[in-house]
C-alpha positions in Angstrom: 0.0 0.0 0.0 2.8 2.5 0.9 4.6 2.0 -2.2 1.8 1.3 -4.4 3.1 -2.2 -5.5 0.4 -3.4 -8.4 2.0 -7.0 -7.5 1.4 -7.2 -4.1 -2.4 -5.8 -4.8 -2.8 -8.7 -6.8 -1.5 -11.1 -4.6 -4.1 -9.2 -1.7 -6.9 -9.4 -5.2 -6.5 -13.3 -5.8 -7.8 -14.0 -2.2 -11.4 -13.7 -3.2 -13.7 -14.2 -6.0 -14.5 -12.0 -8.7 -18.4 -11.5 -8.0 -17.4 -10.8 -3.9 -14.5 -8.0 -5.3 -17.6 -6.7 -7.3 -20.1 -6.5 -4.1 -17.5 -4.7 -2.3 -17.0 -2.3 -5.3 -20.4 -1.7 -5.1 -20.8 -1.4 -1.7 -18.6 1.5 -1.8 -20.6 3.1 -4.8 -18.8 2.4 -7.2 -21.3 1.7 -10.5 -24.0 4.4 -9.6 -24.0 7.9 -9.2 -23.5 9.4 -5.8 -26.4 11.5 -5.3 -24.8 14.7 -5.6 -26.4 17.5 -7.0 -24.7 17.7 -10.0 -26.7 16.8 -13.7 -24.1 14.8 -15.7 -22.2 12.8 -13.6 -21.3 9.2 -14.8 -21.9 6.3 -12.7 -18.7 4.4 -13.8 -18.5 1.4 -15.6 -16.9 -2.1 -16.4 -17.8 -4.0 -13.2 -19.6 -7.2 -14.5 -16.6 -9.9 -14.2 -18.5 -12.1 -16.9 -17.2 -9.2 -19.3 -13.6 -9.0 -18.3 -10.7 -10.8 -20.3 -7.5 -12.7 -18.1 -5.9 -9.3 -18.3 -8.9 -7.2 -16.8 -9.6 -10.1 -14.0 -6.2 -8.2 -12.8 -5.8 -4.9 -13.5 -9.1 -4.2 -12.0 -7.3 -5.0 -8.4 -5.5 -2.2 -9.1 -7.7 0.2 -10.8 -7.2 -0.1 -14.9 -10.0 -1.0 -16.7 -12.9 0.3 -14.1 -14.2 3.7 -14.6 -15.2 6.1 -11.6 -15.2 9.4 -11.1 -13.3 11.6 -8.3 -16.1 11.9 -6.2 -16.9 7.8 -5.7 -13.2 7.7 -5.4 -12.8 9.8 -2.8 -16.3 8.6 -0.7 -14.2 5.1 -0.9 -12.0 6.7 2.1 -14.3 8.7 3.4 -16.7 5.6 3.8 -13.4 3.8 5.9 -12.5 7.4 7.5 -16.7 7.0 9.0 -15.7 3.5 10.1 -16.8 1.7 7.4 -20.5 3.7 6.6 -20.9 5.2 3.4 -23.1 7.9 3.9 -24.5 9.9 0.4 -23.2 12.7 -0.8 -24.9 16.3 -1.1 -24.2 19.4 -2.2 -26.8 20.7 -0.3 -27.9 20.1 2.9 -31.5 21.5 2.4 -33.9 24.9 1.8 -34.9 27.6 3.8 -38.4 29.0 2.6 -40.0 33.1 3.1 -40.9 31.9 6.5 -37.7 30.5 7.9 -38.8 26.7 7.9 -36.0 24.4 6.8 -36.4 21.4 4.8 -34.0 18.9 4.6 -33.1 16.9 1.3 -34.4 13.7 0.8 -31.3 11.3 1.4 -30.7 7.8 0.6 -29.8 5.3 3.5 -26.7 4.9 4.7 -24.4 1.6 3.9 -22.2 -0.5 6.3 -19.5 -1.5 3.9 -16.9 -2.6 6.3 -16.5 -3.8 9.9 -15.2 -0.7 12.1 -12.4 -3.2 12.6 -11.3 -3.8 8.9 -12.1 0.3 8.4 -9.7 1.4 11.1 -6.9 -1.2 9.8 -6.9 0.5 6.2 -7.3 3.8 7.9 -3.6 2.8 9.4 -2.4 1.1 6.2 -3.4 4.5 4.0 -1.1 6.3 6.7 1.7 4.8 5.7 1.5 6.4 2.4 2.0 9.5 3.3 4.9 8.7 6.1 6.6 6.0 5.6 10.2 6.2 3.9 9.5 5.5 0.3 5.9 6.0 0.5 4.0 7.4 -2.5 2.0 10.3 -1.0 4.6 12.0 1.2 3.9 15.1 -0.2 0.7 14.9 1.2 2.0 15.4 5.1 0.9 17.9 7.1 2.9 18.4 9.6 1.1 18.0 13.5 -1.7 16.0 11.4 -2.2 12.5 10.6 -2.4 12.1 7.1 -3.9 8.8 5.4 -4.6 8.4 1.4 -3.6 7.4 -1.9 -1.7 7.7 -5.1 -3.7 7.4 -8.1 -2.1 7.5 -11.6 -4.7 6.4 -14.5 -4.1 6.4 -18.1 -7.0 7.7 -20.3 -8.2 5.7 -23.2 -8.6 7.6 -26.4 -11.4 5.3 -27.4 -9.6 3.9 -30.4 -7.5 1.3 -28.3 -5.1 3.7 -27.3 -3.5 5.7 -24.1 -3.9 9.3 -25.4 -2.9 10.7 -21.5 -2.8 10.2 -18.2 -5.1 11.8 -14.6 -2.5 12.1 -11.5 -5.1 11.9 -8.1 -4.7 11.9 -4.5 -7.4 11.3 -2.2 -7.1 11.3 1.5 -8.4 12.3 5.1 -7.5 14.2 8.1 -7.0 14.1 11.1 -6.4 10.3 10.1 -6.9 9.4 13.9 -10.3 11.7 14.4 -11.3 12.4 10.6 -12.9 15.4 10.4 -12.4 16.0 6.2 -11.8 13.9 3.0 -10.4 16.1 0.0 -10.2 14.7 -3.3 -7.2 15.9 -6.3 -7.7 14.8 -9.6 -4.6 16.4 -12.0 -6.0 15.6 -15.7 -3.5 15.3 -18.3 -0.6 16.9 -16.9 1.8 18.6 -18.7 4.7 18.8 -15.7 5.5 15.4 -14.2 3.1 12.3 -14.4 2.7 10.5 -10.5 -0.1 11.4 -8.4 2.2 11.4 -5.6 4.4 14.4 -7.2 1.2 16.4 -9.1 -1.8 15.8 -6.8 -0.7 15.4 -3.2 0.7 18.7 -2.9 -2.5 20.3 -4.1 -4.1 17.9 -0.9 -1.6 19.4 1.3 -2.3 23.0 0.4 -6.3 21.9 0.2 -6.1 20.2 3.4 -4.2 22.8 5.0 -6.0 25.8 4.3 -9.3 23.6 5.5 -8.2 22.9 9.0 -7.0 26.0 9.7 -10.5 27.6 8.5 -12.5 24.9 10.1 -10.3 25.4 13.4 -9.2 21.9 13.7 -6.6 21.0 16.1 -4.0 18.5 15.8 -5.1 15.8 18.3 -1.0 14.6 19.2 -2.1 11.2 19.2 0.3 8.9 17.5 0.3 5.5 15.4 2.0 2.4 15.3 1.9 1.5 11.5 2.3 -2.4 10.4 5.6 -3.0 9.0 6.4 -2.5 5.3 9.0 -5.0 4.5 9.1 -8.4 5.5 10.3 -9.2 9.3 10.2 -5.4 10.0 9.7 -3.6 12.4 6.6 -0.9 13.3 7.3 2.5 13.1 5.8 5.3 15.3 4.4 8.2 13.9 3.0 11.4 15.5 
């Protein structure tokens, strides 16, 4: 996870079947839009395994050949940042009419995706990403916060069986031990650099940054003992 290893995503992918990878897909949103109030925004697409080739039963683990947008992308930590609930996303929290009554929007139910269990372990795995040595979002840090997301770097298809260019991301939350916000940074086709980790987690970090101090949001000094990264290593502490 800290070094974004497609290998080692696969070995983690070949543990379950296709259809149960799916219902978890789901289960986060992917495949249908989020609710926000937005006109135009594509559900994604490519998640029936009876469609996918020997190649896509793969590169699906690690994110080639689906199609979602930045908002399901980022409600995927958000949904393990809210210990495993994903709650729908809005725009709008409601109206105020003439005479000052509020009326809330309709909302669809919220989903357990996750145990809290299995949400806080990936909470502490995403950390690692943006602390450990070698990690891929390090310039996502903020220092006095902790800091847990991911690198995304996706080719685009040109739709003629091509890669015409590439989308750099970064999604992640803070405070990673009491989240409080989940910013999402999508860099489409870049002209400087190519890696999420170099493009779109410094945008996070200034995002991020400029959002806690506004929203007046402490750093909590707690600190975390992440699960080693190399084989027989040893936990690291990081406050």
């Amino acid at each position: 996870m800290a070094e974004s290893s497609n290998t080692g995503t696969i070995q983690v992918g070949q543990m379950m079947s296709d259809k149960t990878r799916v219902d978890y897909m789901k289960a986060f949103g992917w495949g249908e839009p989020t609710g926000v109030e937005v006109a135009g925004e594509t559900p994604g697409i490519a998640l029936d395994p009876e469609k996918w080739d020997g190649r896509s039963k793969f590169t699906t683990m690690f994110g080639q050949h689906v199609q979602v947008n930045l908002l399901q992308n980022t409600n995927v930590i958000a949904t393990l940042a809210n210990g495993g609930v994903r709650t729908p996303l809005h725009l709008v929290d409601g109206t105020t009419d003439d005479a000052g009554t509020f009326t809330p929007v309709e909302s669809a139910e919220e989903v357990r995706v996750v145990s809290p269990e299995t949400a806080q372990d990936m909470i502490l795995m995403l950390e690692s990403v943006t602390t450990e040595e070698g990690g891929t979002g390090n310039k996502a840090a903020i220092e006095g916060y902790r800091v847990a997301g991911k690198t995304g770097t996706a080719q685009v298809a040109d739709g003629a069986g091509g890669i015409s260019a590439t989308a750099a991301s970064f999604v992640g939350v803070v405070p990673a031990d009491e989240p409080e916000i989940a910013v999402g940074v999508i860099i489409f086709k870049p002209q400087s650099g190519f890696f999420g980790g170099t493009i779109a987690a410094p945008v996070f970090h200034d995002v991020a940054s400029f959002a806690l101090q506004t929203l007046g949001i402490p750093p909590t000094g707690t600190t975390a003992t992440l699960f080693p990264t190399t084989p027989g290593g040893t936990t690291e502490t990081v406050g």
